[in-house]
C-alpha positions in Angstrom: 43.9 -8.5 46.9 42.6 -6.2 49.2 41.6 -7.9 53.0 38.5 -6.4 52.9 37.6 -8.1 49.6 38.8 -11.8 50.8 37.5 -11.6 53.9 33.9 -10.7 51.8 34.9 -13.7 49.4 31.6 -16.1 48.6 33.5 -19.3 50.6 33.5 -17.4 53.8 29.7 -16.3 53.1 28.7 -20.4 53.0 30.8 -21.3 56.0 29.3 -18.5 58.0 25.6 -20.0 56.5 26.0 -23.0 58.4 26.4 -21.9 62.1 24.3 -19.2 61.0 21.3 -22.0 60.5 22.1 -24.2 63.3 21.5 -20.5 65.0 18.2 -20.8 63.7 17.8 -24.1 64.5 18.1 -24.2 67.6 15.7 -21.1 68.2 13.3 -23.1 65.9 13.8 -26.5 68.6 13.9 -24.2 71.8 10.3 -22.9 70.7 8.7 -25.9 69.7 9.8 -27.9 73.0 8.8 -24.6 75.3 5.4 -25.1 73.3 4.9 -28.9 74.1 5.5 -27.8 77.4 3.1 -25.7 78.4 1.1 -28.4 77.5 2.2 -31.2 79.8 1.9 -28.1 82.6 -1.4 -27.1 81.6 -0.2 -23.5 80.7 -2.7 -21.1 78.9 -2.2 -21.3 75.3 -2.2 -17.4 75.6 0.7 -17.0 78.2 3.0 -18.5 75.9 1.5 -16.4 73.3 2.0 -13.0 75.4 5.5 -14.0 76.6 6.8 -14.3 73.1 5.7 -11.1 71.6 7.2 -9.4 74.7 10.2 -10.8 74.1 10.5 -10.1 70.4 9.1 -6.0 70.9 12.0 -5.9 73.8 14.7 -7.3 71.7 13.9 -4.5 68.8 16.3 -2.0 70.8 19.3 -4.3 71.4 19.2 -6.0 68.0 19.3 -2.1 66.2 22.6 -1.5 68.7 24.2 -4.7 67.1 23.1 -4.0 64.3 24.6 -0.3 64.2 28.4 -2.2 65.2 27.9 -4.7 63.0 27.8 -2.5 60.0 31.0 -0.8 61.3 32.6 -4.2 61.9 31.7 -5.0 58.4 34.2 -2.4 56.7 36.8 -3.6 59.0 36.7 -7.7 59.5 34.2 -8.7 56.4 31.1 -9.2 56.0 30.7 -12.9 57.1 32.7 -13.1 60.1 30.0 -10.3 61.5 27.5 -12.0 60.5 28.4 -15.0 61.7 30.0 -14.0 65.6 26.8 -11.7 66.1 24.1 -14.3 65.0 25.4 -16.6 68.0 27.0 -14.1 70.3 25.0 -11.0 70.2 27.3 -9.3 72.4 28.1 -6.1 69.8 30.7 -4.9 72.6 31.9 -8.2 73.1 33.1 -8.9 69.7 34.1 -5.2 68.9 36.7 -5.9 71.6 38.1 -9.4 70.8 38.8 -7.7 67.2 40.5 -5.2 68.6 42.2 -7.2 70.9 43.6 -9.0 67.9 45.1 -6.1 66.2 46.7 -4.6 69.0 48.4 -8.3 69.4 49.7 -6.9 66.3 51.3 -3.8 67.5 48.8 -2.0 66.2 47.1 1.0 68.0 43.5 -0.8 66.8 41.2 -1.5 64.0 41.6 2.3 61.9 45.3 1.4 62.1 46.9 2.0 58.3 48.6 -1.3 59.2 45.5 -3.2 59.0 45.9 -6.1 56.4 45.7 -9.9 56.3 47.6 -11.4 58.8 45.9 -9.1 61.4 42.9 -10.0 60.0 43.3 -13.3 60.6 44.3 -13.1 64.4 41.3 -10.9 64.7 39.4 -13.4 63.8 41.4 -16.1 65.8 41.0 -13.7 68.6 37.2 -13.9 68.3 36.9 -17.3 67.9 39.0 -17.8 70.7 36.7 -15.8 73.0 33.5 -17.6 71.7 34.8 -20.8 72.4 36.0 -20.3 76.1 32.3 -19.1 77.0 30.7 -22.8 75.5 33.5 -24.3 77.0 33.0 -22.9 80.6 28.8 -23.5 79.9 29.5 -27.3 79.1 31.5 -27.9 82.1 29.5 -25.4 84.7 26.3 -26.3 83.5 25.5 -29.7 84.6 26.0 -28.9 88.4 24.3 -25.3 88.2 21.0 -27.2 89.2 22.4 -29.2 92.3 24.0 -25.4 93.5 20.6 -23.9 92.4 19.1 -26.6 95.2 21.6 -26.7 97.6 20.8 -22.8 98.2 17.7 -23.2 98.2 17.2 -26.0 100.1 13.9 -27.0 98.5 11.9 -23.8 99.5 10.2 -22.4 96.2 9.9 -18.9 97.4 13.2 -19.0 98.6 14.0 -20.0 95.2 11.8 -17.4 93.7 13.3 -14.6 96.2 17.7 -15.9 94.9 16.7 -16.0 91.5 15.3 -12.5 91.8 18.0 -10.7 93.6 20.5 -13.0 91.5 19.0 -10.9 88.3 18.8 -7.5 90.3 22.9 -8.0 90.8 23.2 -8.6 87.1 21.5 -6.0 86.4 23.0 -2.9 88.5 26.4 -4.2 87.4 25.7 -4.0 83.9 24.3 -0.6 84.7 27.5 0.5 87.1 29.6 -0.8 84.2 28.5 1.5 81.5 27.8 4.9 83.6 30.9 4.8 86.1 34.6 4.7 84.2 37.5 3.2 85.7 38.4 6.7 87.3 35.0 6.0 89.9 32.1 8.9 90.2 34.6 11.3 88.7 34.4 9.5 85.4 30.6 9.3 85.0 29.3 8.3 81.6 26.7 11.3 82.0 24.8 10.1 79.0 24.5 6.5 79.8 23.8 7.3 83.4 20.6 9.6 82.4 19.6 6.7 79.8 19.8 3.9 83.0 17.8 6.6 85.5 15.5 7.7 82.6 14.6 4.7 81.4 14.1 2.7 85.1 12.0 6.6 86.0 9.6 5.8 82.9 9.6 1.6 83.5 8.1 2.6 86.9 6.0 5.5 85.9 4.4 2.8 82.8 3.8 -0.1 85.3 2.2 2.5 87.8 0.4 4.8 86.0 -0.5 3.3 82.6 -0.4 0.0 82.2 -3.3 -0.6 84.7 -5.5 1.2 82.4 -4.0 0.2 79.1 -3.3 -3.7 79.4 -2.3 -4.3 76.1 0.5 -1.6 76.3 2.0 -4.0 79.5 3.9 -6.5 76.7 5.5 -2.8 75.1 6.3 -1.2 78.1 9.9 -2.0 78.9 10.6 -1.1 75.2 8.7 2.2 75.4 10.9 2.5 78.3 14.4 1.9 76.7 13.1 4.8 74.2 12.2 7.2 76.1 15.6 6.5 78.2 17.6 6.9 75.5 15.8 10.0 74.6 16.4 11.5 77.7 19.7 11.0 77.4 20.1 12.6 74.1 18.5 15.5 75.6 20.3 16.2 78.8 23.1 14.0 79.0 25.4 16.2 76.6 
């Protein structure tokens, strides 16, 4: 049998199911404690409210980019294991790579490889696994004394606090942005196209918050993902 059709086989469909719905679960749990909180902290019903539908209109762009890989990893590793490694990883990139890390282990030159049958299949799927489980492994340990670090640098100050956490996400941020417009090779290898998405899309973030939103509240929970469109327009039309 083909690897494509066993790794599409009904059994792997069910086990997928179940982490699939503790997936679910646990957004269902995380909800429903966030709402009984804003109770006990005398939040405005509506803030909650506001905060979530942001949230979901902003994750419409980066759930159709996982999407678009998962259909391709679909041909390649089945159906399930897709399914299943991008309902709790969401990382598209992430996954693509552990895959191909696997076949390569191989010998192979990647997933198109002719060679590509069961036994790779199966340390792709180890390798993905594998990578999955060292990030939960690292969170259970490092977790518990993230809050006494989170303290100790703040040393009890609130705007202090506010000011770390801020410039914490800022650093995230431009590295994630470094990381997909400048190659290995430094300015010489500029990803023009994601560069003019990451410059578009801040130009038009600012330009909404400035300009529009001030007269068009209700656009401010859209904005940012008004923004990642137009950004990624501009950089179909001038980053060729």
């Amino acid at each position: 049998m083909d690897h494509v059709k066993i790794s599409n086989l009904p059994i792997f469909w069910l086990l997928a199911s179940f982490t699939v719905f503790i997936s679910a679960l646990q957004t269902f749990l995380y909800i429903r404690e966030a709402k009984k909180a804003t109770k006990v902290c005398n939040v405005d019903p509506e803030i909650p409210k506001k905060a979530f539908k942001i949230g979901l209109v902003s994750a419409i762009g980066p759930a159709l980019g996982v999407f678009i890989i998962m259909v391709g990893l679909m041909s390649v590793i089945g159906g399930p294991m897709s399914w299943l490694r991008l309902s709790i990883i969401g990382a598209a990139p992430t996954e693509l790579t552990a895959a191909t890390y696997g076949a390569e282990a191989c010998g192979l030159s990647g997933l198109s490889d002719p060679g590509y049958n069961i036994q790779v299949l199966a340390v792709s799927w180890f390798a993905m696994a594998l990578n999955g489980a060292g990030w939960l492994l690292f969170t259970g340990v490092a977790t518990p004394g993230l809050e006494k670090i989170r303290e100790k640098m703040s040393g009890g100050d609130m705007k202090w606090l506010s000011v770390m956490s801020a410039s914490c996400s800022i650093g995230i941020f431009a590295y994630l942005v470094a990381n997909l417009s400048i190659g290995k090779g430094g300015l010489s290898d500029l990803k023009i196209g994601n560069a003019y998405a990451c410059i578009g899309g801040a130009i038009f973030m600012i330009l909404l918050g400035k300009f529009i939103v001030p007269k068009v509240p209700k656009l401010a929970e859209y904005s940012l993902g008004i923004a990642m469109i137009l950004g990624i327009a501009v950089a179909i039309l001038f980053g060729k």
